[in-house]
Structures are given as C-alpha cells and as structure tokens.
C-alpha distance (Angstrom), angle and dihedral (degrees) to the residues before:
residue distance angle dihedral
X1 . . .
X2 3.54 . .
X3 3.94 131.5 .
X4 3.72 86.0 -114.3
X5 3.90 94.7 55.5
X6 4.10 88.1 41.2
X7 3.92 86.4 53.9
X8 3.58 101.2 40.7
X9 3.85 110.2 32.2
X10 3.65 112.0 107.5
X11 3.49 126.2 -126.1
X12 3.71 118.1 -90.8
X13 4.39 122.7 -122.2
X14 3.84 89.6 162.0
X15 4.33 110.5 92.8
X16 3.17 90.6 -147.5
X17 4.10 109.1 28.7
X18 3.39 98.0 -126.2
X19 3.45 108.0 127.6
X20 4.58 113.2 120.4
X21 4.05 86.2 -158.0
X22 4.05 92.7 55.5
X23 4.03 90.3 46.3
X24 3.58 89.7 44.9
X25 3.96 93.4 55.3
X26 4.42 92.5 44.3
X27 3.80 79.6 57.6
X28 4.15 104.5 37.6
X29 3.96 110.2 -2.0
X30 4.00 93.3 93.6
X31 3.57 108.7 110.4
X32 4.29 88.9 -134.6
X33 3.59 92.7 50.2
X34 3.78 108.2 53.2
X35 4.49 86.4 47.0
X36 3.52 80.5 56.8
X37 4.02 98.5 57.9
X38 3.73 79.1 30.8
X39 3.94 90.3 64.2
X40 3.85 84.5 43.0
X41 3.45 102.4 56.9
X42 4.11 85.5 49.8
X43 4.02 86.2 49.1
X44 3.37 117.2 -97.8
X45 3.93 117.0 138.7
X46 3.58 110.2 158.5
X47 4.07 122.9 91.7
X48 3.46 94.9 -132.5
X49 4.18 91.1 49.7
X50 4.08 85.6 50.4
X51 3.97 88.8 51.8
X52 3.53 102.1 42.6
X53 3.85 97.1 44.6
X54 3.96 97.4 44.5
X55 3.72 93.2 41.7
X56 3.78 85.6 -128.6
X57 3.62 128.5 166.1
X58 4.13 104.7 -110.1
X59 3.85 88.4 -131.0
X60 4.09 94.3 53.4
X61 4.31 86.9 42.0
X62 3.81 88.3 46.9
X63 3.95 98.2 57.2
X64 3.97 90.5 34.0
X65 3.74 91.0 54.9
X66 3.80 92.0 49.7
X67 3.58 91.9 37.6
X68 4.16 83.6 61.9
X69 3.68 91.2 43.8
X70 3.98 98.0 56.7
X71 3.66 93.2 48.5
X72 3.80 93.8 45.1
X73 3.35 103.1 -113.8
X74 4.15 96.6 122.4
X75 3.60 122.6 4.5
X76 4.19 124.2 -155.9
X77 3.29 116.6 -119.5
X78 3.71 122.8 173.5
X79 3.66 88.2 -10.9
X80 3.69 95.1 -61.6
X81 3.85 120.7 101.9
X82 3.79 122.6 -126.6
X83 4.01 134.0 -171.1
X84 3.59 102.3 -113.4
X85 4.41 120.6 -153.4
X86 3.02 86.5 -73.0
X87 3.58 106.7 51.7
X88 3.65 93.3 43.7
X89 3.73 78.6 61.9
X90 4.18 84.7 76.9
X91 3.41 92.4 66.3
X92 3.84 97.5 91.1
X93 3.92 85.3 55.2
X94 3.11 104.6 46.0
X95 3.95 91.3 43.9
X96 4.02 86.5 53.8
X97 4.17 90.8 46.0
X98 3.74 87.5 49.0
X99 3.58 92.3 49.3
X100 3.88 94.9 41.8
X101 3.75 79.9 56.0
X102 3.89 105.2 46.3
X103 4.08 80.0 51.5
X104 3.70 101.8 50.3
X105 3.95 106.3 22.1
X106 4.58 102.3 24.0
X107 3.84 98.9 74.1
X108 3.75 82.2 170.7
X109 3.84 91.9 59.7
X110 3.90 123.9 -107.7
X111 3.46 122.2 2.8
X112 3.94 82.8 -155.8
X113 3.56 133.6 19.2
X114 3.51 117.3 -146.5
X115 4.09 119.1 -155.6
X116 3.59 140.2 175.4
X117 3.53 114.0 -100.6
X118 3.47 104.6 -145.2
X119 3.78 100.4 54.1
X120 4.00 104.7 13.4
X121 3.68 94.3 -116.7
X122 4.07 118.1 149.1
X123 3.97 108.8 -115.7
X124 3.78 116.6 -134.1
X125 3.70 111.7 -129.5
X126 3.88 97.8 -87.4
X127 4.44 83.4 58.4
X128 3.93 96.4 -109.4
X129 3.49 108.5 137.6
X130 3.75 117.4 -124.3
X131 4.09 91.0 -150.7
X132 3.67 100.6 51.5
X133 4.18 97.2 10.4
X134 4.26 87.0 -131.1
X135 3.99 111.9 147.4
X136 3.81 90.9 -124.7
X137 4.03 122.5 -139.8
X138 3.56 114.3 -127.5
X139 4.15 88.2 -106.0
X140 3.41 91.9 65.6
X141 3.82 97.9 52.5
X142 3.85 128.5 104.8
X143 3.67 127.7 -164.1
X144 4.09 128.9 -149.8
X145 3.71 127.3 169.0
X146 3.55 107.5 -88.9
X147 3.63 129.8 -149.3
X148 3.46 104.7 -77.6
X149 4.30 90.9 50.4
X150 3.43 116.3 125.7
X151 3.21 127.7 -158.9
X152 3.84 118.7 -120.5
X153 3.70 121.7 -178.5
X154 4.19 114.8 25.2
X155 3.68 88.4 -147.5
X156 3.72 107.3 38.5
X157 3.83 124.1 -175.5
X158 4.09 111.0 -112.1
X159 3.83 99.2 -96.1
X160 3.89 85.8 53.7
X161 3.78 96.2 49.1
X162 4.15 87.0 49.3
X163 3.64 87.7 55.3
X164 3.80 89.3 55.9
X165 3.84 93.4 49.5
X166 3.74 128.5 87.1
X167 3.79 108.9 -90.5
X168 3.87 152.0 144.3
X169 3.52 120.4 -99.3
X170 3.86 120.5 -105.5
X171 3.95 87.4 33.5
X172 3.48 113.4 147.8
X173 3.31 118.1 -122.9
C-alpha cells in the first residue's frame, strides 16, 4: 500500500466493502483529482499547465497525477499525461456535475457551453445534441464560454486564453 492510498482511502461503513460508489470516490472523489481530468478533458497535458491552472501545490499534483496513472485513469506518455478509455469514461460525470453546477451555483447561465462539433448544436447535459438528436462521444465535443463565464485574469497566460476559445475537447493545447 502506498502513502498515497494510506492518506487518501476513505473510511469504510460497508461490513463487507462492497460498495462500486465508495471505490469509485477512493479513486476520483478528491476535489484535486477530478479538476485535474477536468483540465484534461479541456486539453491540457503538461505538469506544469496542470499546476499553474489549478493553483495546486506541485507536491499534491505530483501524487494525484500518479495516483491517476496506477489506476489507469491517465497514462504518461512522452512526459505528457493523457485520459486513457477509461478516463474518457468520466466524461458523462463530469458533464452531469458541471451541469448540476451551472443550474444551482451559474445564475448567469453556463459557465461553458458544450456543442456538437459536427453540426454546432448545444448538447443537453446527458451529450445528445438538440440539432441533430446524436448522443455525442466526448471526441466530438467543443467547448465555448457560455453565458454565465466570467472572465478572470485581463492578461491571461496562453493555456488560459485557449481555455477561453472555442474548441474540441481532448485538444491539445
């Protein structure tokens, strides 16, 4: 076991630790971890990127991102971390979270709109597209600033001003 695991694990109610939703939450439910496959989904790959747009401490983003590595949720590959199949697997949860969100804490409206690529037409929050009525994969999704966006820094760094531009999901920046 691994000082990460030790740390992190959370504590057990269930007899006899069967429970999906509790194993699911050791592995995603931090609140560091699931910003960082956020940040992934809307590109970013690089360490530094993941540091300097989550404010994290590099310690904290260090374990995290090798925390998502040994259970196969990103992989490294030429030292730039990537959601693997079954980390793109998050995106329905974190599209419903973000949408959960928008609803109860954007009272300008979506901090990000989320469209199908392909045709331009917004996606509801279970990725059907209300133009065409396709579920859409996470490849073929783009993301703008919505209405409720607000703008944070007036001179942002270039990986921030890519994450305010119009652009597919997965993208590298």
């Amino acid at each position: 076991m691994n000082y990460y695991s030790v740390v992190m694990a959370l504590p057990s109610t269930y007899a006899d630790r069967n429970c999906s939703l509790a194993r699911t939450l050791e592995v995603v439910g931090e609140r560091w971890t699931l910003l960082i496959v956020r940040d992934a989904f809307f590109g970013i790959r690089r360490f530094g990127d993941f540091a300097s747009q989550l404010g994290i401490p590099r310690a904290v983003l260090t374990n995290r991102l090798k925390f998502l590595v040994q259970e196969q949720v990103m992989e490294r590959v030429d030292g730039e971390y990537r959601l693997t199949a079954k980390g793109l697997e998050l995106w329905p949860v974190l599209r419903a979270m973000t949408a959960w969100g928008d609803e109860h804490y954007s009272p300008g409206g979506e901090k990000r709109t989320f469209r199908h690529d392909a045709d331009g037409g917004l996606l509801d929050a279970g990725n059907r597209c209300c133009a065409c009525g396709a579920v859409v994969s996470v490849q073929d999704v783009r993301t703008e600033p919505g209405p409720g966006f607000e703008p944070g820094n007036a001179n942002p760094d270039s990986v921030s001003a890519l994450l305010t531009t119009p652009r597919r999901l997965l993208e590298p920046l």
